[in-house]
N, C-alpha and C positions, 0 to 999 in steps of 0.2 A: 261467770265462770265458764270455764271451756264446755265442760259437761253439761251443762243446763239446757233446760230446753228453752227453743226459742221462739218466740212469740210469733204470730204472719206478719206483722207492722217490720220485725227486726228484720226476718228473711227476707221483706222487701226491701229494704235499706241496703241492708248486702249486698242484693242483686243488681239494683241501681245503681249501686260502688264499682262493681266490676265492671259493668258496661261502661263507667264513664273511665278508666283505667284501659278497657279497652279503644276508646273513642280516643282517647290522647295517646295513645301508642299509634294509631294510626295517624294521627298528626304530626305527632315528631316523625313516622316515617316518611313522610308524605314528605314535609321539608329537607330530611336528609336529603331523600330522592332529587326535590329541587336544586339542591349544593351540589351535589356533587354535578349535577347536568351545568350549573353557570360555572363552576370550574372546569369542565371538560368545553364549554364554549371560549371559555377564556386563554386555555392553553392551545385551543384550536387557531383562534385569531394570533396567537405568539407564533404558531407554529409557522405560520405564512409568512409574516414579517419574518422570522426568522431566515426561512429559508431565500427571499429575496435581500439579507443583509448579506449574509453568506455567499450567497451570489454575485455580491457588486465586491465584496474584498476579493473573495480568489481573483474575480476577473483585476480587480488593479494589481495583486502579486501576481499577474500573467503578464500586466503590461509592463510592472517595473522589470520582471527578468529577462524583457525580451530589449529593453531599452537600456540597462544596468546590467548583465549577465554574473559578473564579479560579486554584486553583492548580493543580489535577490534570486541567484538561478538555485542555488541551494534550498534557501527557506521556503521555493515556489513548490519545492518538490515536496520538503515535508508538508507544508498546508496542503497539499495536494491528494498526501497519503492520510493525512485528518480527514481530508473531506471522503474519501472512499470508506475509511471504518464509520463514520455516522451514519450514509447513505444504508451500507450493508447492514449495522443493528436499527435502522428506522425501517429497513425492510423485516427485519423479524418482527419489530412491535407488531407494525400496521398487519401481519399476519394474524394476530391475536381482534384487533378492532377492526378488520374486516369479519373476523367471522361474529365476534359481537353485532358491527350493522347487518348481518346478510340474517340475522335471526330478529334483528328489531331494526327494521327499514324506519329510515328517516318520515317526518309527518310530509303529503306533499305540500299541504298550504304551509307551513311553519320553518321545513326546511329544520327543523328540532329533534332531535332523538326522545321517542314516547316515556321521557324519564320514571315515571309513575307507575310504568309497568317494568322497569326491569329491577326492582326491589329484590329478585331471588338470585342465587349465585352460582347453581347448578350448573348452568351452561359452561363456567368456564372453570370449576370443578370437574368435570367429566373431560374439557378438556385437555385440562393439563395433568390431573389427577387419577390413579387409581388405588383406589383406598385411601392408605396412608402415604401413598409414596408418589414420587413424578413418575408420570408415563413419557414414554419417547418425545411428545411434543415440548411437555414440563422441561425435561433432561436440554430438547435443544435450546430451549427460550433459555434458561440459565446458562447453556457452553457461551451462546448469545453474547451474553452481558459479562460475563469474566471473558471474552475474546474481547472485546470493543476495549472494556476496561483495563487490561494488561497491556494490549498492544498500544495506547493513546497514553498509558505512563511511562512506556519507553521514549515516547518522541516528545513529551513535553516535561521529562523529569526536572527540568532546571526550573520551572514554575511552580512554587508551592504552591501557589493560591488553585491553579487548576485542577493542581493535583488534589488541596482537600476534597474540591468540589466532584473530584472524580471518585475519590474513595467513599463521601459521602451517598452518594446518589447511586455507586453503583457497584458498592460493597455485597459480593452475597453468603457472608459469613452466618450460619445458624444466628438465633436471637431466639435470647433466653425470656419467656413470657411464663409467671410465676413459679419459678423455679422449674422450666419445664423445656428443654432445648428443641424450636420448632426451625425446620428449615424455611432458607428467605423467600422460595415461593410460596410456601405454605403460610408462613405467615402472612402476603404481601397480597395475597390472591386469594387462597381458599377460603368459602361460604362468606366473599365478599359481594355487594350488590351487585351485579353487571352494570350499570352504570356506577357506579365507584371503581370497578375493573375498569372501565374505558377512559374515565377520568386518569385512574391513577397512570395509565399507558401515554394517555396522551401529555401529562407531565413529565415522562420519563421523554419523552420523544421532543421537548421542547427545552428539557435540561440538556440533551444530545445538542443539538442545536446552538443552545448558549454557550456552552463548553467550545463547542468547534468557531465561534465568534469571537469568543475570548483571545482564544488561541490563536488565531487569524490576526488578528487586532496589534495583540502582544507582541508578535513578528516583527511588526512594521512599526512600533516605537519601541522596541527592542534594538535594531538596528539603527533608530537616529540616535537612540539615549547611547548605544556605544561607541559613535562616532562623536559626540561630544561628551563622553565620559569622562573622568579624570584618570583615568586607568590608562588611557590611551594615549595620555601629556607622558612629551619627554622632556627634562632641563637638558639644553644646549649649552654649555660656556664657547663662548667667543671672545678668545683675548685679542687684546689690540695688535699684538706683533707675535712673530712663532715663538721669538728667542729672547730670554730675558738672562741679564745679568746678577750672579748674586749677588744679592741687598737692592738690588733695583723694585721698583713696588709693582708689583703684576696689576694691571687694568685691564678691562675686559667687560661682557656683556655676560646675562645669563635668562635665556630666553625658555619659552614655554612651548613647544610643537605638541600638534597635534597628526598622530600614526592612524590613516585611513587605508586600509591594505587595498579596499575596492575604486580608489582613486588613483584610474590609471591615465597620464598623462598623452597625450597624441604623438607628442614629437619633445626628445630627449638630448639638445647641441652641446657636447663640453668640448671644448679646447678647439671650435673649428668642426668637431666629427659629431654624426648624429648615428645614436647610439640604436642599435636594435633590442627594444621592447618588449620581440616575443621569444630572445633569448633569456632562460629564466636564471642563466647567471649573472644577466645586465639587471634586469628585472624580474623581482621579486617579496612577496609581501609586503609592497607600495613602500620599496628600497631600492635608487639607483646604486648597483655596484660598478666602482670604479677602476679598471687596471689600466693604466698610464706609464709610460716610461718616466722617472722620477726627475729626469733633468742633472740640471751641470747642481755643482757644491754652491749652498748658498740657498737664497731664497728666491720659490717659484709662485707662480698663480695657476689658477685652474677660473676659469670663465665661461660662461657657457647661458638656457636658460632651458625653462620648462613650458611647454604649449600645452594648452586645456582647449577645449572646442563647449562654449556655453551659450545656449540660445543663439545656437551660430554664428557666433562671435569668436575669435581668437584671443585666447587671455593667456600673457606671455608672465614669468617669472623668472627674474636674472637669478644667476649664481656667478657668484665674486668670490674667491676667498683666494690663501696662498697658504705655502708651508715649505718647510725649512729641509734641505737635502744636507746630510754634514758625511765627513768622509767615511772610506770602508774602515772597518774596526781590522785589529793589523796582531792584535792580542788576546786571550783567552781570560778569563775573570775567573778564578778558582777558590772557593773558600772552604772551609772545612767545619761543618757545626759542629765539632767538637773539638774547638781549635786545631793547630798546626800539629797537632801529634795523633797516629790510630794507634789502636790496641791490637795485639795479637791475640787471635780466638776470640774474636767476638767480630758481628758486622758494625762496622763504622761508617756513619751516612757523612756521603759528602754530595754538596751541590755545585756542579761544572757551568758552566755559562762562558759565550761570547755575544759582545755587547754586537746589537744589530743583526744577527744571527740566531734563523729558532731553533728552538733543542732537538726538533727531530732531523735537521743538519749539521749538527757537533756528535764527532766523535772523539772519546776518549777510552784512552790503553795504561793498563797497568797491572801488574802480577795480584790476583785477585780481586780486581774492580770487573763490576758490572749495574749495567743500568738498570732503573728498576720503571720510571717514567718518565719521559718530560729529561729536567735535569738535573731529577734526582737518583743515585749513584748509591749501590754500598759498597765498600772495602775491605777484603777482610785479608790483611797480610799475612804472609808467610814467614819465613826467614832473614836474618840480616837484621840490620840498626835503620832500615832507612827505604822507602819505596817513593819514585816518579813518576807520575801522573803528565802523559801528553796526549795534546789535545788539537784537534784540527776542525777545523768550520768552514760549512760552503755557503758561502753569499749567493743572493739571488739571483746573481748574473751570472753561477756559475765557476768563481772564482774560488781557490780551497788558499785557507788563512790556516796558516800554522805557528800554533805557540811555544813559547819556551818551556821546555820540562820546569815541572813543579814538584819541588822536593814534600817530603814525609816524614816526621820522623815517626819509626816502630818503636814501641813498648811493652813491655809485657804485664799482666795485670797484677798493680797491685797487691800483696798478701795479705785475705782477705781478715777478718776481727772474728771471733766468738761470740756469740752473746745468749743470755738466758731472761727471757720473759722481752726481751729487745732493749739489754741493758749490756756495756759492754766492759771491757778490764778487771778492778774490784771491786764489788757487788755485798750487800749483805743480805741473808735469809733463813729461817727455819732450816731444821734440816728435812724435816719431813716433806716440806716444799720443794727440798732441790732432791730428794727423791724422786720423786714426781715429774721432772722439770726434764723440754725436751732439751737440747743443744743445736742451736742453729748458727750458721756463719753468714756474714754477709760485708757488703763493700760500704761502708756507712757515708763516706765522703768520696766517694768515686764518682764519677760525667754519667756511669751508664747505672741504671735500673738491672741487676741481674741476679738473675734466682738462684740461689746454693742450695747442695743436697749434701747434708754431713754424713760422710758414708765410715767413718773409725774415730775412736778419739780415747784419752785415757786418763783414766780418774787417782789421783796421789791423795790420801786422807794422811795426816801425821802419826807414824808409829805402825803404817798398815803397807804392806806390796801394794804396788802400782796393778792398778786391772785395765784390761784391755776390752774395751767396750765396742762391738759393731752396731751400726746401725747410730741413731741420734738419739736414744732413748737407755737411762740406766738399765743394765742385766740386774739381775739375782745379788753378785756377787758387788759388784757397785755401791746396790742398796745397802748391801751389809754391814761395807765398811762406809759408809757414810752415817749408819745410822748409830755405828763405836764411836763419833768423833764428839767434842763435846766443846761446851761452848765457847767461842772466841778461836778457836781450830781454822784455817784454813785449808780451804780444799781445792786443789789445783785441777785445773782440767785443761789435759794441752796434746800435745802429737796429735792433733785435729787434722783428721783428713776429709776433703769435700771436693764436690764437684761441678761444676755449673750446669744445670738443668737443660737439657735438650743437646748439648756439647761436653759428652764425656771425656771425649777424645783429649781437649785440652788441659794439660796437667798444669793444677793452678799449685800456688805456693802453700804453704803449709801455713794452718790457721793460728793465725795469735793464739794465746792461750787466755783461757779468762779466771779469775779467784774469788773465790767464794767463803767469806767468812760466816759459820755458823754462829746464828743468834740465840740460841736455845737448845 
């Protein structure tokens, strides 16, 4: 029992328990100690190979931008700007593990950090720490690592895989230890062993390193995988002849290019002329642009080739093809989407075209036409049975093509229906429902979509004065006599006046009336 007294034989038992509790707590320290020292040797040997791999890519993305300027002078800058944030947060680490070695100098036969003696964690507790909270050194080692870390996800955001590795490794969001929110140096650092501090540093300094590897890496089969991506094929049709006949069977080829913007050719001959390169209206995004005088009517060729300079070698590529010149267009092409007739008070889309001629060289006139882009048009006529539409177009040489007026005919809008619940003419319902019920007008079979506002209308029940209703919704007096009528009564609702929503101005016809036989 707890309370009992205990015999000498027991209290030596005891005491012997403790000491061997304590004897083995010194041994698992003792091996911690060992781990963490072959891990801090182990990331130390990474650290060098690292920084010698590192070393040999930047220097090949210096040679390909200076040999390739098109493709690699870009990517040589961002790897360039990698390599300076690693540098800059390997310099804060090693601020941390210098002052770690300068307190526990290396052995000099061993050339080994005294692992066995840095079991305590004071040293970089005081460092970083006062009290509970980071002291200025704490504060910069953290600006540190959320700098490295924010500014290396701006330049590699299109790479997930680095980026986990970057948010993993170098996340310094609080972390929650037993329901207990410690921040990341504190957790990651404080009363850890100084050698497990310099272990953990010099992992953090050899993740730095493989992150800027990666990413180095990634560049240079980034850029071959895009130059033979599929993204980058274009289908070419090459038919056998410019001009086919209708019902004749079109023949033809249909081929696969591949679009390399940073393959730029030496020398560019079409028709005889060799073209200039570092005009970037000849040349641009590994695109010859061609302007050519077009030739006589009938069919022309274009011949020419392309020079590549490869292992010193000259590699030539012809260009064969031809196409068809046919005469100047001499007439305007006018059609009207909503057939040959417009509405008065409303806009009517028409589209103007001449064939060979672009729309922002076609002008057309007429008593309410205007363009809205390209060659599309509205119209919104006036006055009169009938409006002409003329039209003129300048060809590219300069030449102005004028068309024949194009007639119109005006109309005015249909008179529009009544309806109640979106039912229209004779109707049956409660009467307590068409109480209730608003009255709306609208164009049920009309070309155009347009919105009506019933602004008067008048209610006839049998045996009762007509009432004069504003607005679309039954008055008082409405009600009343609707709710006298009885069943099988028809109830008229007609002098309907309304308006078309946003165009007061145009006075439409007077609405159908609609009838409404009470069912109850």
């Amino acid at each position: 029992m707890a309370g009992a007294k205990l015999s000498p034989r027991q209290k030596m038992i005891n005491l012997m328990y403790l000491v061997l509790l304590a004897l083995l707590a010194m041994q698992v320290s003792v091996e911690v100690m060992e781990a963490f020292a072959k891990m801090y040797e182990r990331s130390e040997d990474a650290i060098e190979q690292g920084v010698e791999k590192n070393k040999t890519t930047l220097g090949d993305l210096y040679q390909l931008s200076k040999e390739n300027s098109a493709q690699y002078a870009e990517i040589y800058q961002i790897a360039t700007k990698i390599d300076n944030l690693s540098k800059e947060f390997i310099a804060e680490i090693k601020v941390l593990k210098d002052k770690i070695k300068e307190e526990n100098p290396l052995d000099p036969e061993t050339g080994k950090l005294p692992a066995t003696e840095m079991g305590k964690g004071d040293l970089m507790d005081e460092f970083l720490f006062v009290g509970d909270k980071n002291n200025k050194a704490g504060n910069q080692f953290v600006s540190a690592v959320d700098t490295y870390r924010e500014e290396m996800l701006k330049l590699i955001s299109g790479n997930q895989n680095i980026v986990n590795q970057i948010n993993a490794n170098f996340e310094t969001k609080p972390v929650e230890v037993n329901s207990i929110k410690k921040s990341w140096l504190d957790y990651n650092f404080k009363g850890i062993p100084t050698i497990g501090t310099i272990a953990i540093l010099s992992s953090m300094e050899n993740a730095v390193l493989n992150i800027e590897n990666e990413a180095l890496t990634s560049f240079l089969s980034g850029r071959l995988k895009k130059a033979t991506s599929a993204n980058n094929l274009k289908a070419l049709v090459i038919p056998s002849k410019t001009a086919f006949f209708e019902g004749e069977k079109f023949e033809g080829e249909v081929l696969l290019a591949s679009r390399d913007d940073s393959k730029v050719p030496n020398k560019v001959v079409i028709n005889g002329n060799k073209l200039d390169l570092n005009d970037a209206k000849v040349f641009n995004n590994g695109v010859v642009s061609l302007s050519l005088p077009s030739g006589k009517v009938g069919e022309n060729t274009i011949v020419g080739e392309f020079t590549f300079i490869e292992n010193g070698k000259e590699v030539k590529i012809p260009v064969n093809s031809n196409y068809a010149v046919v005469p100047k267009p001499s007439g305007a092409v006018i059609s009207a989407d909503k057939m040959n007739v417009v509405y008065r008070g409303i806009e009517n889309p028409i589209t103007i075209s001449m064939a060979g001629i672009n729309a922002n060289k076609i002008n057309a006139s007429a008593t309410g036409l205007r363009r809205i882009n390209g060659s599309s048009y509205i119209l919104r006529p006036g006055g009169g049975t009938s409006v002409q539409i003329n039209v003129t177009g300048i060809t590219d040489s300069g030449e102005t093509i004028k068309s024949a007026p194009v007639p119109f005919r005006i109309k005015d809008i249909p008179a529009p229906q009544a309806s109640i619940r979106g039912e229209y003419g004779s109707i049956s319902m409660p009467k307590t429902s068409l109480v209730k019920s608003s009255i709306s007008a609208a164009l049920p079979d009309f070309v155009f979509d347009l919105n009506l506002n019933v602004l008067s209308f008048k209610v006839k029940v049998p045996g009762k004065t007509t009432v004069i209703v504003n607005g679309n919704r039954m008055n008082a007096q409405a009600q009343k006599a609707i709710e006298s009528a009885s069943r099988g009564d028809i109830v008229t609702i007609f002098g309907i006046r309304a308006a078309i929503v946003g165009n007061s101005s145009y006075k439409l016809k007077e609405v159908l009336p609609i009838s409404v036989e009470i069912s109850n």
